[in-house]
N, C-alpha and C positions, 0 to 999 in steps of 0.2 A: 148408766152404770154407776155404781154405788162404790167408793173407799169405802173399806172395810182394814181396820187392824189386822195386820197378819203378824203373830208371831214366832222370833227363832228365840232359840237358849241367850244367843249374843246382844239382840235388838233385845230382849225383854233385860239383861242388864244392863244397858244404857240408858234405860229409863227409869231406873232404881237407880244408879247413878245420878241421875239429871237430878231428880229429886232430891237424893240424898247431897250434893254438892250445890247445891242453888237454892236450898231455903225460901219460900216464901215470896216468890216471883213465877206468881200462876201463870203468868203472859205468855213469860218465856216456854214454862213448862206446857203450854197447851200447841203454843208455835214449833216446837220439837218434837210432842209427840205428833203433829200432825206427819210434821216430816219422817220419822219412824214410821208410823201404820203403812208406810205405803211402799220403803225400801227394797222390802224384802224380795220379790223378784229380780231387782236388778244386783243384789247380791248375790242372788244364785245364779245369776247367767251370764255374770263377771264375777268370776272368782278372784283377780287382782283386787277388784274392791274390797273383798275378805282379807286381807291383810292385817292382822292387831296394828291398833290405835288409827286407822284412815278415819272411821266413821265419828271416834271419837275427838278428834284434832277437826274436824270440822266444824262440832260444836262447840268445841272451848274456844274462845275468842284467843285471837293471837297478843290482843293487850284492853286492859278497862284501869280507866283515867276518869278520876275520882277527883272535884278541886273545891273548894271555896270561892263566891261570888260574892264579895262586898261593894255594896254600891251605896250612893245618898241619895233619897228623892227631893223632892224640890221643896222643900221644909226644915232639909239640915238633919233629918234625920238617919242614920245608917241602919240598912240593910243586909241581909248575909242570906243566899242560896246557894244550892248545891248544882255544880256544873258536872257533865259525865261527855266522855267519848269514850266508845266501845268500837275497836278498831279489828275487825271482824276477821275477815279472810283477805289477803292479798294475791293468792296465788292468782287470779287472773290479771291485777294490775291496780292500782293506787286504793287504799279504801273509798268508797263512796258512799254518800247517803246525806240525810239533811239533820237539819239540829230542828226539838223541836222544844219550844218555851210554855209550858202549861202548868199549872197548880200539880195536876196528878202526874209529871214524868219522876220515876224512881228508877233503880236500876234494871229491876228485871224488865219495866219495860222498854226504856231504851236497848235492852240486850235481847227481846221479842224483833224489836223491829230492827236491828243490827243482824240477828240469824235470818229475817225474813228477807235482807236485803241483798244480802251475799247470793240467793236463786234468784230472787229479779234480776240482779244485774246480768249474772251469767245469761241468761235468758234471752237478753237484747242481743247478745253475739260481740258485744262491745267490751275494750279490754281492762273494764272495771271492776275492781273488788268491792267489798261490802263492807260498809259502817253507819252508826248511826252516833247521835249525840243532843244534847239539849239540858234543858233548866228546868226547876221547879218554878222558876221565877214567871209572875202573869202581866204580860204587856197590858192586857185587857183593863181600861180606864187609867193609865199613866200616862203622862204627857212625852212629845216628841223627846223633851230633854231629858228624862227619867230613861227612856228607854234608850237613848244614846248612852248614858251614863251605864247603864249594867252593860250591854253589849259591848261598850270600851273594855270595862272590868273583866268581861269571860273568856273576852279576847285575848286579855295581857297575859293570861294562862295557856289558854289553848294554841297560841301562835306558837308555840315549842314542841307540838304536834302533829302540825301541819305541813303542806306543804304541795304544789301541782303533781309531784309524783311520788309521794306519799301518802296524802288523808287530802280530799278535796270533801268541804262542808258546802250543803245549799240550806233551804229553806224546807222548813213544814208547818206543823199546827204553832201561829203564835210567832210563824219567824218569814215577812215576806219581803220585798224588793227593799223596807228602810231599813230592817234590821239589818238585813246582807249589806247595805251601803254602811250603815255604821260601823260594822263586825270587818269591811275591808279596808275601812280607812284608819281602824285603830292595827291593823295584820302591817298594814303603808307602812305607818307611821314607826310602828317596833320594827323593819326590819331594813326599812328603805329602801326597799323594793318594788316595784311594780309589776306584781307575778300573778297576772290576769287568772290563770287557772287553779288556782288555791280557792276561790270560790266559784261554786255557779248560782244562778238566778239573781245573778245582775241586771243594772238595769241594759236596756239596748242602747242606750247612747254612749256607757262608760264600760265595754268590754262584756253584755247580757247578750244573750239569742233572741230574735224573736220566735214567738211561739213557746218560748218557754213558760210565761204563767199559762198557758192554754193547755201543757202537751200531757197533762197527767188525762184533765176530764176529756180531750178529745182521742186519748188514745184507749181511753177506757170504751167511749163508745164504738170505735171503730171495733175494741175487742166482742162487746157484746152483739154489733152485726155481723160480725165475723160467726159467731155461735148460731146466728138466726138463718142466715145463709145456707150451713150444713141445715137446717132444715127447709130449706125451700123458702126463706121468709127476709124482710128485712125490717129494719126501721119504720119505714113511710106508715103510717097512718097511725102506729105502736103508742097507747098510753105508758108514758113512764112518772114512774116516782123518784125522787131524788129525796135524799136525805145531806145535810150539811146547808151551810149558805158558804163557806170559805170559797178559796183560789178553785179546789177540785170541783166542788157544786156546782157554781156557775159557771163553768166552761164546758161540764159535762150538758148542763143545762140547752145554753146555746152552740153546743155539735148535734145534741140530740133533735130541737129545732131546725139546727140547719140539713139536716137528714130528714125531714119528713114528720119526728115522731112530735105528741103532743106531751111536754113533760109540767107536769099538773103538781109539782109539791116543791118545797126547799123546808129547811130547818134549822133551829136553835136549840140551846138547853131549857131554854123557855116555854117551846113547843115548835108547832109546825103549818106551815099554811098553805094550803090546798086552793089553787085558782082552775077554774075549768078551760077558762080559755087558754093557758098554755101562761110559766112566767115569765113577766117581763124583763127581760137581763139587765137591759139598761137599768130600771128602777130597782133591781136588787143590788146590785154592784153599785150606785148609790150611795143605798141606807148601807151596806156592810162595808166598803170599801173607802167610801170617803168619811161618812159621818161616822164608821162603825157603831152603826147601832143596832136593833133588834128585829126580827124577820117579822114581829106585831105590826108593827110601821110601814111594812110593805102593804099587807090587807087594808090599813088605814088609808092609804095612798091611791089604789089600784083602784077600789071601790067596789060595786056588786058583784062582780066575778070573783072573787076572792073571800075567804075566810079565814081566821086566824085560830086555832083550837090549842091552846095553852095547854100543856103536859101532855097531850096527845104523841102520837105514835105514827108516822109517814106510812107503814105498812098497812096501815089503817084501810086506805083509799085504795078502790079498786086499781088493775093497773093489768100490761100486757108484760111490761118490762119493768124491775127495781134496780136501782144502783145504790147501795149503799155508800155515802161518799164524807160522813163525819170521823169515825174512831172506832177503832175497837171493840168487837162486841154487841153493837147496838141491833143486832138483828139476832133474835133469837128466835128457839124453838116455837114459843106460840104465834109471832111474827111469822115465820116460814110455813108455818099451820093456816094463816088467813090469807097471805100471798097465792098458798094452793088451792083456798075453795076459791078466793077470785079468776083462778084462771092463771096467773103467771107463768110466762113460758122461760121468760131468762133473768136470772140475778146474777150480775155483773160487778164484783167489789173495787170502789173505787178508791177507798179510803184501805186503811194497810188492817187484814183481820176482823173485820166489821161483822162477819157471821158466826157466830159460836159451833162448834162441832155441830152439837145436835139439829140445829138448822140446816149446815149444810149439808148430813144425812139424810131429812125429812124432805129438803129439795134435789135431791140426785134422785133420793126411793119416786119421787112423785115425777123422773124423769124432765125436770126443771134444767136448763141449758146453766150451769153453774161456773162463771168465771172468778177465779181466786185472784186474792189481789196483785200475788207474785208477779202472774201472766197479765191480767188485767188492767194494774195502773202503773205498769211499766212505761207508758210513754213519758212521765216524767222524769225520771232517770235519766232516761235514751237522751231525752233532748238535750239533759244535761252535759253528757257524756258530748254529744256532737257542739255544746257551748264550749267545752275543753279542747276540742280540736278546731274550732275558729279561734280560741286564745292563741292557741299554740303557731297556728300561723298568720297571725295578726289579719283577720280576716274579719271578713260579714256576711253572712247570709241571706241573700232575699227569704222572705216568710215563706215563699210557695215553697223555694227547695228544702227549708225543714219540716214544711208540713210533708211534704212529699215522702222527704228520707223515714218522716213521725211514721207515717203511714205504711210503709214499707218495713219497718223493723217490728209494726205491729200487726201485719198479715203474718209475718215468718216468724212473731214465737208461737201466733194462735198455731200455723201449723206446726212447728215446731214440740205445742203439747198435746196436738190429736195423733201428729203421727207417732211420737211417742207411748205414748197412754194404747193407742193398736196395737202396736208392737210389742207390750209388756200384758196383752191379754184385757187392757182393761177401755175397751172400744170408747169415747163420748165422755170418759174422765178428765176432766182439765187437770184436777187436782193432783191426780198420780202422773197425768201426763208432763205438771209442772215442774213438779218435786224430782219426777226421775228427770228429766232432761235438765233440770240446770245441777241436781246433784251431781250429774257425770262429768256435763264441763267442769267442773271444780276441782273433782273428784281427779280429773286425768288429768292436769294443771300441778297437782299437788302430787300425785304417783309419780312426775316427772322431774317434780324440782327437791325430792327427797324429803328425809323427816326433819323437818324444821318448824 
């Protein structure tokens, strides 16, 4: 089943709106109208949702936080970036979402992935609102003390925004267990507190979950057998490609191994490298993790099963299943065009918006099992959220019962957006099945707490 744009007089001014009030933040504007094209039946068969300003108070963020980041690198030299929280929707409960620290974050797309985040959470069933936040500033080749210095710096700002039942910040591209460790001991330090749940993706020994650097890529795969399943099928024997080498990559990596499948790719901005015998996690986590360096060096390493192809494109390689698991975008219409003459049965987004419309058109039309990243790589959230309630009661989790709970809160959104997307006419749609199901939660959260 194929989203398709459906227009009323109301949704098509909201999108002349979005436009006309948001200048120049394509991210945003493509993450919203995704969410548009698909509303319009559950606005007709909830007429409370038709109510002037609901649809529109969902999209405007309830606050965006705007700062200066002056830091010194190890030279004497001063620095200045630009720090952003975009504190989304509350109505289900605290904002949530991660910071991410990259050359390319501006504001639309922290406010792309702040709108994207506010239907993932809802989705988990858990009582977290959406937000998102991060830097232009590039950890990538600064030393440990360069990077403690700005994340003290973004901190001295943003800790006047925070707070465990307020704005809880984690990690994403550019921000993992050191950053979070510097960013909480500078939150300590300004407040004298020790308020475990102001952040997640901690480490395990000082108030972290375990499973959490795991729960984004393992919840992504569970979602994508979860897609293979309604057809008859699962993981076991499934050529997969992966895209990224970060935190999401290699955990989707080794779930997908530990399921049966053989996953034959990982990636950089450099290129991509294709091993036939399935990669090695260990030796990738390695070169990215310790020495952070380039996915070339794994082929170098690995030897004859491996090749390195510089500027290349992961869609490239034949495959049964793709997980897109870098950023934004990176799978586009001619990509989804050679994933269909290969044969792909399911693309699974692991990373937040990785398929451009057009792709994911071309793989619904070609009846491709398509999971969105809302539904998709929500296990990282989830985890997070269940890190927030082991703060909260000074607790610890053995791994089995998070992967357990991981597991279980990512059977019941997958059902959650077939039975949905049925119900609204649109049988085998994740994406409408996404969109309306965590729109409602929101939606009835906010119908109830008045116009605020």
């Amino acid at each position: 089943m194929t989203s398709r744009p459906v227009s009323t007089p109301a949704i098509d001014q909201l999108r002349t709106d979005i436009l006309r009030r948001n200048p120049a933040e394509p991210e945003f504007h493509q993450a919203a109208r995704e969410v548009l094209d698909t509303l319009a039946p559950v606005l007709a068969a909830r007429p409370e949702y038709a109510v002037p300003g609901l649809v529109e108070r969902l999209i405007e963020p309830e606050r965006q936080i705007i700062f200066r980041v002056p830091w010194e690198d190890d030279n004497g030299r001063v620095h200045v970036n630009r720090g952003f929280r975009i504190e989304y929707n509350s109505a289900l409960g605290p904002y949530k979402g991660g910071l991410r620290f990259h050359p390319s974050v501006n504001l639309g797309i922290i406010k792309f992935l702040g709108f994207e985040q506010v239907f993932k959470n809802a989705l988990t069933g858990l009582g977290i609102g959406g937000g998102k936040g991060g830097s232009d500033f590039d950890p990538q080749g600064r030393s440990d003390s360069e990077v403690m210095r700005f994340c003290q710096s973004f901190m001295t700002e943003l800790h006047r925004h925070i707070g465990e039942y307020t704005d809880v910040p984690a990690g994403d591209i550019g921000v993992g267990a050191r950053e979070i460790g510097y960013l909480f001991g500078q939150y300590r330090r300004i407040t004298n507190r020790w308020e475990g749940g102001v952040l997640t993706g901690k480490r395990a020994g000082w108030g972290g979950s375990l499973i959490r650097p795991e729960a984004t890529g393992y919840g992504n795969v569970l979602f994508a057998e979860a897609m293979l399943r309604v057809r008859g099928e699962d993981l076991q024997g499934q050529t997969a490609v992966v895209s990224g080498s970060g935190n999401v990559a290699i955990y989707t990596i080794q779930k997908l191994a530990a399921l049966g499948a053989n996953p034959v790719t990982c990636s950089d901005s450099s290129g991509y490298v294709v091993d036939e015998k399935g990669i090695d996690v260990e030796l990738l986590r390695q070169i990215k993790e310790v020495e952070r360096g380039r996915v070339s060096a794994y082929a170098e390493r690995r030897g004859g099963s491996a090749r390195f192809v510089p500027g290349g494109r992961v869609w490239e390689v034949p495959a049964d299943v793709a997980l897109p698991s870098a950023t934004q975008n990176e799978l586009n219409a001619q990509d989804a065009a050679t994933l269909i003459r290969h044969g792909v049965k399911a693309v699974s987004e692991g990373a937040n918006m990785p398929t451009t419309p057009e792709a994911v058109q071309l793989l619904q039309q070609a009846g491709v099992a398509f999971g969105p990243g809302k539904a998709a790589n929500a296990g990282g959230v989830a985890v997070s959220a269940l890190e927030m309630t082991q703060n909260a009661s000074r607790t610890s989790w053995k791994a089995d019962q998070v992967e357990n709970e991981l597991a279980r809160i990512m059977s019941d959104i997958h059902s959650t957006c077939a039975e949905t997307a049925e119900r609204y006419g649109a049988p085998g749609d994740y994406v409408t099945g996404a969109n309306i199901a965590g729109f409602e939660r929101v939606a009835d959260a906010m119908l109830a707490q008045g116009v605020i």
